[in-house]
VEXDREN-2710 file (C-alpha; in Angstrom, 1 decimal):
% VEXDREN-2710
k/r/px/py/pz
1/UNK/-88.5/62.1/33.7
2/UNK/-85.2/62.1/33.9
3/UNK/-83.4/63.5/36.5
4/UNK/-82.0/66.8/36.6
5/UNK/-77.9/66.9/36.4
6/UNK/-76.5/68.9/39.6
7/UNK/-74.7/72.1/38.8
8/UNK/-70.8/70.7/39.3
9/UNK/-71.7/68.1/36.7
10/UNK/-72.2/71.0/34.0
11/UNK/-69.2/72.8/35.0
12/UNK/-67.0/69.6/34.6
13/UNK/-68.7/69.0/31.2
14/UNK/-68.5/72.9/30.1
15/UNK/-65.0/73.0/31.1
16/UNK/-64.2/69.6/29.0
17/UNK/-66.0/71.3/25.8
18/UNK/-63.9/74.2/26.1
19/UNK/-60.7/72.5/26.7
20/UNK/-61.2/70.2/23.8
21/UNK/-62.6/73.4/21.5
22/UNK/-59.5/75.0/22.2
23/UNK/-56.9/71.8/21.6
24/UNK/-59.2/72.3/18.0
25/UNK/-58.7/75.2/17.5
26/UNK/-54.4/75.1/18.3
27/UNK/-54.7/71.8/16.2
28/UNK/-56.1/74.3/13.0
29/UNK/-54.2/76.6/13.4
30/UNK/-50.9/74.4/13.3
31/UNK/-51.9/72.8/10.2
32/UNK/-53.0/75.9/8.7
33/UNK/-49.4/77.7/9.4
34/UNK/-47.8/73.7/8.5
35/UNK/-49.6/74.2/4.9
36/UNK/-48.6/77.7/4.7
37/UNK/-44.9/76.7/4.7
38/UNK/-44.9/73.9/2.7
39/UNK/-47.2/75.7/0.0
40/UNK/-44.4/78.6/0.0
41/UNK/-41.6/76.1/-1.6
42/UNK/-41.4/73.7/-4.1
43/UNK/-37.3/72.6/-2.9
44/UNK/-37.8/69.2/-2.0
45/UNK/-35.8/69.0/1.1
46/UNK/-36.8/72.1/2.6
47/UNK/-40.1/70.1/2.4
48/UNK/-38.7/67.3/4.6
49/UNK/-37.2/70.0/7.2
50/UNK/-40.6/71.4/7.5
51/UNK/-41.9/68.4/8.3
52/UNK/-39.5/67.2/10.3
53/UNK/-39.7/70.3/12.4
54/UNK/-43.8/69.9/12.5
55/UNK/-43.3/66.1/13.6
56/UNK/-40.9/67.9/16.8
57/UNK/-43.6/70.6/17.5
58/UNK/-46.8/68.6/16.7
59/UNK/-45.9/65.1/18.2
60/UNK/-43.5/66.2/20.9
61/UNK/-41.1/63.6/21.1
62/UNK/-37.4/64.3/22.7
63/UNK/-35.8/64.0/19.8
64/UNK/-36.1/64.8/16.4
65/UNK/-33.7/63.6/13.7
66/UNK/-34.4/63.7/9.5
67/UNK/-32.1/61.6/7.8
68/UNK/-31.2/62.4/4.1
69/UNK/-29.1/60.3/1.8
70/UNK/-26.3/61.1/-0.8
71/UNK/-26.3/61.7/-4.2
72/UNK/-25.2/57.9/-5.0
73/UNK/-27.7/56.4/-2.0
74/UNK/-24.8/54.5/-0.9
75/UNK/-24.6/56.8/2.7
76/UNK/-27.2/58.9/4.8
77/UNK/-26.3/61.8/7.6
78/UNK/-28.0/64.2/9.5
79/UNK/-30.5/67.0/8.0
80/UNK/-31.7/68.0/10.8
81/UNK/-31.6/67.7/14.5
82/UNK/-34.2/68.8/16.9
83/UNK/-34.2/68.7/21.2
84/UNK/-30.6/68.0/20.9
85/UNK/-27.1/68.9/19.1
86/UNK/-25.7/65.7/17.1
87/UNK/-22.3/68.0/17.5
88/UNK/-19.5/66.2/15.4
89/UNK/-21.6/63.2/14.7
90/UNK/-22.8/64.1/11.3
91/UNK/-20.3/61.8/9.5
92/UNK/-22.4/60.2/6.4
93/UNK/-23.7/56.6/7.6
94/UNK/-23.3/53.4/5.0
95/UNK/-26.3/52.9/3.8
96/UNK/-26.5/49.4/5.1
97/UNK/-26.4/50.2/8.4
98/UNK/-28.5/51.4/11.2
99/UNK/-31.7/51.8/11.4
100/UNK/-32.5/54.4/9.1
101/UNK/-30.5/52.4/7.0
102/UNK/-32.9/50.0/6.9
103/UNK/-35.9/52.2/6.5
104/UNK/-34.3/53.9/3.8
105/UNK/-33.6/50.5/2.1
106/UNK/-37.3/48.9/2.6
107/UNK/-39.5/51.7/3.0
108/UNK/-40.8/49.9/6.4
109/UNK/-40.8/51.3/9.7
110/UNK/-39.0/50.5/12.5
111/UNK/-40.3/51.0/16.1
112/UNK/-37.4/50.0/19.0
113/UNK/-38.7/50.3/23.2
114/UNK/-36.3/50.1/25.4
115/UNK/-35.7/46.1/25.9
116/UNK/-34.6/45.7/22.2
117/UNK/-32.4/48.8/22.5
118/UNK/-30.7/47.6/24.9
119/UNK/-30.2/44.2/23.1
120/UNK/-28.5/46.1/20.0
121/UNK/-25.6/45.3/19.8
122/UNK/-23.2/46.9/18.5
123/UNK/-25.8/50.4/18.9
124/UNK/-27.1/51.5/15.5
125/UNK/-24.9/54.3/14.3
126/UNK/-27.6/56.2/13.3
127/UNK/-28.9/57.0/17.3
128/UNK/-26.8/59.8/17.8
129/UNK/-29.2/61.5/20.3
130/UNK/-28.1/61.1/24.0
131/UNK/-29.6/58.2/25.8
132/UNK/-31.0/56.2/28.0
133/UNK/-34.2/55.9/25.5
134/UNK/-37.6/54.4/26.2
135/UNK/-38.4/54.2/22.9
136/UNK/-37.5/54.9/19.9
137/UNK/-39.7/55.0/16.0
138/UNK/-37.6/55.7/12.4
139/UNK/-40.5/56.1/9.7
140/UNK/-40.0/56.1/6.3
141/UNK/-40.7/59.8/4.5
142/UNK/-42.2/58.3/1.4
143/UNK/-42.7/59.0/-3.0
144/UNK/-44.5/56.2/-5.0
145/UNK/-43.6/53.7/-2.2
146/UNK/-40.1/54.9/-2.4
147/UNK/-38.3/56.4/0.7
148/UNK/-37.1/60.1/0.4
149/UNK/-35.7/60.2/3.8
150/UNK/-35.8/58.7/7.3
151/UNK/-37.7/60.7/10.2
152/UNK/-36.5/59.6/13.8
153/UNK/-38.4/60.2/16.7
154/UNK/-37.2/59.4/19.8
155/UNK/-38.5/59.4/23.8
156/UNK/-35.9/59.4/26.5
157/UNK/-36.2/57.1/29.5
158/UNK/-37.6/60.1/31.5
159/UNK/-40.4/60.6/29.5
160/UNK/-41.4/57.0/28.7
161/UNK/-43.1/55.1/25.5
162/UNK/-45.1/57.2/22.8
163/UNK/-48.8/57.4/23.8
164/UNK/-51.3/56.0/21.4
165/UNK/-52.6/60.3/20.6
166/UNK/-48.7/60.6/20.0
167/UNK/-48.9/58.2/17.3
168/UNK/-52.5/59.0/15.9
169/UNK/-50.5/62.6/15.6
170/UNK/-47.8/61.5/14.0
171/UNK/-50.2/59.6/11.0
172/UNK/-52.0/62.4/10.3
173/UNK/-49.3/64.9/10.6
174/UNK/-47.6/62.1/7.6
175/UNK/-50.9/62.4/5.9
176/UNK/-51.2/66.0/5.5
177/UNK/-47.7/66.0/4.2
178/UNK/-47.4/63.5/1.4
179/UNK/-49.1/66.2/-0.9
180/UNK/-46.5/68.9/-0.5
181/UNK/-43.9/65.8/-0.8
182/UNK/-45.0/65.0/-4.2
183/UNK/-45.3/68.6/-5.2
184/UNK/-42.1/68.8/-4.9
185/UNK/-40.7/65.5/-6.3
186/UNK/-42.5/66.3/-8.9
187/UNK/-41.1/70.2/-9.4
188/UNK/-37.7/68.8/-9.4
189/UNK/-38.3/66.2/-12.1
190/UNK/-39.6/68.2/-14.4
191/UNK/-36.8/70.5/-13.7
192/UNK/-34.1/68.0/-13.9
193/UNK/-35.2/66.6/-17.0
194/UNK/-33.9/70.5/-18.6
195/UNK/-30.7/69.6/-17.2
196/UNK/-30.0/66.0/-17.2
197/UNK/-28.5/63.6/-20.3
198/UNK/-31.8/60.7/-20.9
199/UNK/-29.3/58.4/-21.5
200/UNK/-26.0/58.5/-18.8
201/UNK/-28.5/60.3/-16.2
202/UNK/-25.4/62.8/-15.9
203/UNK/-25.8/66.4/-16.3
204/UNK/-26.0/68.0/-20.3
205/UNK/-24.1/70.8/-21.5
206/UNK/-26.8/73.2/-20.6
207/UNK/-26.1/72.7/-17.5
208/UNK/-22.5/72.8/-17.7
209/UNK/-22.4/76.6/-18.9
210/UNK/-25.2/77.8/-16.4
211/UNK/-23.1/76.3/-13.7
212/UNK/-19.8/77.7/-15.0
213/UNK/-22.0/81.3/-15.5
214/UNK/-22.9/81.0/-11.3
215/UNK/-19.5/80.1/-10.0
216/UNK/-17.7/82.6/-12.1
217/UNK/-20.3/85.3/-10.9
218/UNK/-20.2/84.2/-7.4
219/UNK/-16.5/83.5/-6.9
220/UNK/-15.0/86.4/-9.4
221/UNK/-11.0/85.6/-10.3
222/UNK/-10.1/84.4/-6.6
223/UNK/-11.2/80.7/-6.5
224/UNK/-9.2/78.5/-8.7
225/UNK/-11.6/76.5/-10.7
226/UNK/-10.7/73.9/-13.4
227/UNK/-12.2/72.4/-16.7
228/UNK/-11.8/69.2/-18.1
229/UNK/-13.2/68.4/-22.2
230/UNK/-13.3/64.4/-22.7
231/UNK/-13.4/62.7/-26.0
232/UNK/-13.6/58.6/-26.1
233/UNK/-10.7/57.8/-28.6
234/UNK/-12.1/55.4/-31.7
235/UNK/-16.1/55.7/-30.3
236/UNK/-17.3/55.0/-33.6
237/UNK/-16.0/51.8/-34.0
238/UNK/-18.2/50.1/-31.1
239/UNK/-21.2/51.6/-33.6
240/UNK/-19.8/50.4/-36.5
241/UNK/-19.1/47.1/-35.0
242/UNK/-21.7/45.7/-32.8
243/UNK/-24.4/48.9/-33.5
244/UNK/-25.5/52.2/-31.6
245/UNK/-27.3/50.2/-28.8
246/UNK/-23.8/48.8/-27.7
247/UNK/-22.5/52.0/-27.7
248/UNK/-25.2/53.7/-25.4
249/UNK/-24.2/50.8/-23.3
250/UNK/-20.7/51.5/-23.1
251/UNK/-21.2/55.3/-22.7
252/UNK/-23.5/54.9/-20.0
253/UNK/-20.5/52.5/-18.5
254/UNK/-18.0/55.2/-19.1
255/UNK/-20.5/57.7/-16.7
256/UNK/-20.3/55.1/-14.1
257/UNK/-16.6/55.0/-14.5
258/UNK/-16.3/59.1/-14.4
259/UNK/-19.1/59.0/-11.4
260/UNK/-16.7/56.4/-9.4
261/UNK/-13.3/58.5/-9.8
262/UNK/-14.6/61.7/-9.2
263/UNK/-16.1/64.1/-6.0
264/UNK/-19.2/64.6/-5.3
265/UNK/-18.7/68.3/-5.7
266/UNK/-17.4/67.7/-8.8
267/UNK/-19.7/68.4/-12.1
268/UNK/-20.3/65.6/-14.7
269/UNK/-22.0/66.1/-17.9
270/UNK/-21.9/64.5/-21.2
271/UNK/-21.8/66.9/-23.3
272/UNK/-22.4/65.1/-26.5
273/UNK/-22.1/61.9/-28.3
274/UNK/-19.1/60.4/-26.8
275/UNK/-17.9/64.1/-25.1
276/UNK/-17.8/64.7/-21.6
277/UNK/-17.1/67.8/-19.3
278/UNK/-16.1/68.1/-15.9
279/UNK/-16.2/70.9/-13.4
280/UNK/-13.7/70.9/-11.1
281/UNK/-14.6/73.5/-8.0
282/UNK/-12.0/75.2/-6.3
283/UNK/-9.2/73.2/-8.4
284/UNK/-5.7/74.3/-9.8
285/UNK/-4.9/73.4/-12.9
286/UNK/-1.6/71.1/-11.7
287/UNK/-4.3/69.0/-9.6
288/UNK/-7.0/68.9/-12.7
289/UNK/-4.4/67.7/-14.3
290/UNK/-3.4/65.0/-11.8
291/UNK/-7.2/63.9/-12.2
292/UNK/-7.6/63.5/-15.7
293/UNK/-4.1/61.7/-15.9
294/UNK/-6.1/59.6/-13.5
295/UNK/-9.4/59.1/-15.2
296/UNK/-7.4/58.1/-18.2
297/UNK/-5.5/55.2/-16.6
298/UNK/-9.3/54.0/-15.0
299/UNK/-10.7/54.1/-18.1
300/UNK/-7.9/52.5/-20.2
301/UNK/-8.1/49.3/-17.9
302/UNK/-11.9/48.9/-17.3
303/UNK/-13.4/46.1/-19.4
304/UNK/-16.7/47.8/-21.5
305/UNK/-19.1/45.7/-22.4
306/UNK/-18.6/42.6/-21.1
307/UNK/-21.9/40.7/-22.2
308/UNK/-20.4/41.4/-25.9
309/UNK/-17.2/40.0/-24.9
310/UNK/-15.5/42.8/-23.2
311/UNK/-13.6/45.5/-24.9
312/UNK/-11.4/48.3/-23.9
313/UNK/-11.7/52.2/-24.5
314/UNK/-9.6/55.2/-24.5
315/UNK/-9.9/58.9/-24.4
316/UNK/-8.2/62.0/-24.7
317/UNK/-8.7/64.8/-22.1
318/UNK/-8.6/68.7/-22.4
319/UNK/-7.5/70.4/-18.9
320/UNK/-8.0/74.1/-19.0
321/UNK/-8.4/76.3/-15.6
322/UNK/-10.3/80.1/-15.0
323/UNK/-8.6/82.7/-14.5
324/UNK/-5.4/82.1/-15.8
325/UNK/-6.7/80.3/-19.4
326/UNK/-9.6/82.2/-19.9
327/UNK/-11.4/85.2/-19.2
328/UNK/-15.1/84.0/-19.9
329/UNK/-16.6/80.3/-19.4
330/UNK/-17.6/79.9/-22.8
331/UNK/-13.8/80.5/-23.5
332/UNK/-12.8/78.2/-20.5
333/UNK/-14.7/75.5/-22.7
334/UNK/-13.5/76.5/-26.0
335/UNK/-9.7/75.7/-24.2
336/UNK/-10.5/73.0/-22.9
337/UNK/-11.9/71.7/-26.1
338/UNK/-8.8/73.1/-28.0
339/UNK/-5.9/71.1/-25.3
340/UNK/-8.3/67.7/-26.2
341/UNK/-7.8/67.8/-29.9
342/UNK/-4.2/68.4/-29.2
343/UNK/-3.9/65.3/-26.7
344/UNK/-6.2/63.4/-29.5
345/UNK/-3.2/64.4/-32.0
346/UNK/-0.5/63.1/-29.7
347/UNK/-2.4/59.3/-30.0
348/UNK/-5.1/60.0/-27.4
349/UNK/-5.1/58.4/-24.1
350/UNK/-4.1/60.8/-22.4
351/UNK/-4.4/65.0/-20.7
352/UNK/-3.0/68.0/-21.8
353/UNK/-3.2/71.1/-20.5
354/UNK/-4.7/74.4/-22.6
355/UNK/-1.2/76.4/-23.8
356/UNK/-2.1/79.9/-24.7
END
């Protein structure tokens, strides 16, 4: 028979039960309360801050930083920051550098402990947490092997390297995510595809008149806020000459060309066939003006189709700028639309304003 175990040697083993029932128990309830709040949106990066902010409570690193990228993918900055302030050092990051950078680029983690840290030279820009680190991990946020964002966790020297249960944490933290990830991804594309031109990728005219309806309803007549209505001069030429595949070509070239020259607060759309309208926020109409002037001249010396060999376009563009030209934004279009026929009757190439 075996023999009996002394009383101490139940305590320690009750005691161990207990402690582990009730790391359990904390664990559920986390997820529970994680699931709740990524259940109760369907905007992707709210998503990504939740589970950012879950990674910070639920793996307990130092630092916390979620890295998002543009709208072209050509930079990344802060999202958010947790243990620390990043303070002014939220400028975007080129995409080809750092860390992240990478991550964002490959889809493959990254995992830096202090030796190789200290090796980097110059220090990736995207560390902006205060040092000396011990270690250091930039995951990839992932949709269909494609990376949505970068999540970097970082230890400080004090604290040391990330613990193997730190890690295992971290996975299935990941794990319970990726669900509420592609919910999301997958909210938004179905939503952009109401919104977005199949073939330029640029916003349609529905677009253009609900987001001319919210800035006129949120700014009233205070803001300045300009129009411009673009028309390729001779489009249907390119049909006629080399057929309408060359000329979805060259209007998906002209988007790039528009995308290039313009801010990234500023709305594109094509509005149809070979029209395009852009939103200029907070914009008088002397500076829309200066910017359509200057979309002209970039478009009158880009080379279009070049596998065909090369060709050059024109257009003619419509400036037209709420309050001043019109009370309404279906009337701020109609303007607009009304100063490009008249730069279209001048010979085209070229912007003039809406004259009451």
């Amino acid at each position: 028979m075996a023999p009996r175990p002394r009383a101490s040697s139940v305590t320690t083993d009750t005691q161990t039960f207990a402690d582990r029932l009730k790391e359990v128990e904390a664990e559920l309830a986390f997820f529970m309360e994680l699931g709740r709040e990524l259940t109760a949106t369907l905007d992707d990066r709210k998503v990504l801050e939740i589970i950012a902010k879950g990674a910070h409570t639920y793996v307990g690193p130092t630092h916390t930083t979620l890295f998002l990228t543009g709208a072209d993918r050509r930079t990344y900055e802060v999202a958010l920051a947790c243990g620390y302030d990043p303070g002014s050092r939220r400028a975007p990051i080129p995409v080809l550098e750092g860390l992240s950078g990478r991550v964002l680029r490959t889809g493959q983690q990254v995992r830096l402990d202090a030796a190789a840290l200290a090796q980097a030279h110059p220090a990736p820009p995207d560390l902006v947490m205060p040092g000396p680190l011990a270690e250091v991990m930039c995951l990839p946020i992932l949709h269909r092997r494609k990376a949505l964002a970068a999540l970097v966790l970082s230890h400080s020297a004090e604290a040391g390297p990330f613990t193997a249960d730190q890690i295992e944490r971290l996975t299935r933290l990941l794990e319970q995510s990726r669900m509420a990830v592609d919910r999301a991804l997958l909210y938004r594309r179905t939503a952009d595809l109401a919104i977005t031109d199949d073939l330029t990728q640029l916003f349609n005219h529905r677009y253009i008149h609900q987001s001319l309806e919210l800035k006129v309803a949120q700014g009233g007549k205070e803001p300045h806020l300009s129009l411009i209505f673009m028309d390729l001069d001779s489009f249907k030429a390119i049909n006629d000459t080399h057929g309408h595949l060359a000329g979805s070509h060259a209007l998906t070239e002209v988007a790039h060309v528009l995308t290039d020259n313009l801010r990234t607060e500023d709305i594109i759309a094509r509005y149809g066939g070979d029209e395009f309208v852009i939103i200029l926020p907070d914009t008088n109409l002397e500076v829309a003006m200066q910017i359509a002037e200057r979309l002209a001249k970039s478009l009158a010396v880009t080379t279009f189709l070049p596998q065909l060999g090369g060709m050059r376009l024109t257009a003619s563009f419509g400036v037209a700028a709420y309050p001043e030209h019109a009370a309404s934004p279906r009337k701020l279009v109609q303007h607009a639309d009304q100063a490009m026929y008249a730069a279209k009757a001048l010979g085209g190439n070229r912007a003039v304003s809406y004259q009451p």
